[in-house]
N, C-alpha and C positions, 0 to 999 in steps of 0.2 A: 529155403525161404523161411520168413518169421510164419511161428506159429498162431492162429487165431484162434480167436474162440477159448482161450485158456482159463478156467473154473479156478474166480477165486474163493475164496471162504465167506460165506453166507455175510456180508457187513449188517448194516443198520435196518435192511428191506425186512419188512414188515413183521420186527421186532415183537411188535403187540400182540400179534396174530400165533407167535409160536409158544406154544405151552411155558408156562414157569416152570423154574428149574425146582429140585425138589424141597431144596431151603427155602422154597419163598411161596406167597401163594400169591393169587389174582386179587384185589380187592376192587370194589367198582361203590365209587362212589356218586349217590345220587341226589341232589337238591330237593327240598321240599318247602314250603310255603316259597317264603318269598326271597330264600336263601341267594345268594350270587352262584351262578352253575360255572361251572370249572370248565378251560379249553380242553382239557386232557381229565376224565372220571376214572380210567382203569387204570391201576398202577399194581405193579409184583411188589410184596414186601414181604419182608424177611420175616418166619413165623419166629422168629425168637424175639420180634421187636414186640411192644406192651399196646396194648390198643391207644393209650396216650399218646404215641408216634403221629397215629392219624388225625387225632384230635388236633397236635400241634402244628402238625404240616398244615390241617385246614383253617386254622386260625392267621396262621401265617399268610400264605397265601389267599388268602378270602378279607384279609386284613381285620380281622373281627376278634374284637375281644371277648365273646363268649361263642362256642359255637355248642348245639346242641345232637349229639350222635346216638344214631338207633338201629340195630337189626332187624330184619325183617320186620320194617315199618311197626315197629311196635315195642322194644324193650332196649332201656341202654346198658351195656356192660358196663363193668366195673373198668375203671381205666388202666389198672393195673393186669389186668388179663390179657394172656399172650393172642398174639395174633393167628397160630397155627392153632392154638386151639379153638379159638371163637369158629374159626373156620373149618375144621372139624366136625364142631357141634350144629353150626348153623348154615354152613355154603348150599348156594342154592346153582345149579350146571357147574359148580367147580368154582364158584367166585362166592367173595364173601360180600352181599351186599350192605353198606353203610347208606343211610339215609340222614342228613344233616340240614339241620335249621335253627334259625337265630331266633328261635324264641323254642320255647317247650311244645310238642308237636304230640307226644303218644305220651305212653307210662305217666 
């Protein structure tokens, strides 16, 4: 008889939920004033990418030509500074959180 029940390899189910792999980290982005809030805020990115990655992805996708980026609701990096390190210095349970708004919001 055919076999059932045959275990394939873990596909797409629930991606988000399993740890990043160790080249990349969790970033969790969060809207603030009256910013446009995003269908998908957590994304893995690679720490070698510059924090201008985020910047630009949220410009793009939010379609905004200025967007304003903040860690822990209160200082912007430097856009030139790496992603694994920001997250390093500032991850809060293991994710780096971004806070983004279209107008100047802290600092």
């Amino acid at each position: 008889g055919r076999k059932e029940g045959r275990k394939e390899g873990r596909g797409g189910a629930g991606v988000m939920d399993s740890p990043a792999p160790p080249e990349k980290v969790v970033v969790l982005l969060k809207a603030t004033g009256d910013a446009p809030i995003l269908k998908q805020s957590k994304f893995k990115v690679l720490k070698t990418e510059r924090f201008l990655f985020v910047s630009s992805f949220l410009q793009k996708n939010l379609k905004l030509d200025n967007v304003f980026l903040y860690l822990n609701s209160s200082f912007s990096p430097s856009l030139n500074e790496y992603i694994g390190s920001l997250h390093e210095a500032y991850n809060v349970d293991g994710k780096l959180i971004v806070n983004y708004s279209t107008t100047p919001a802290w600092g």
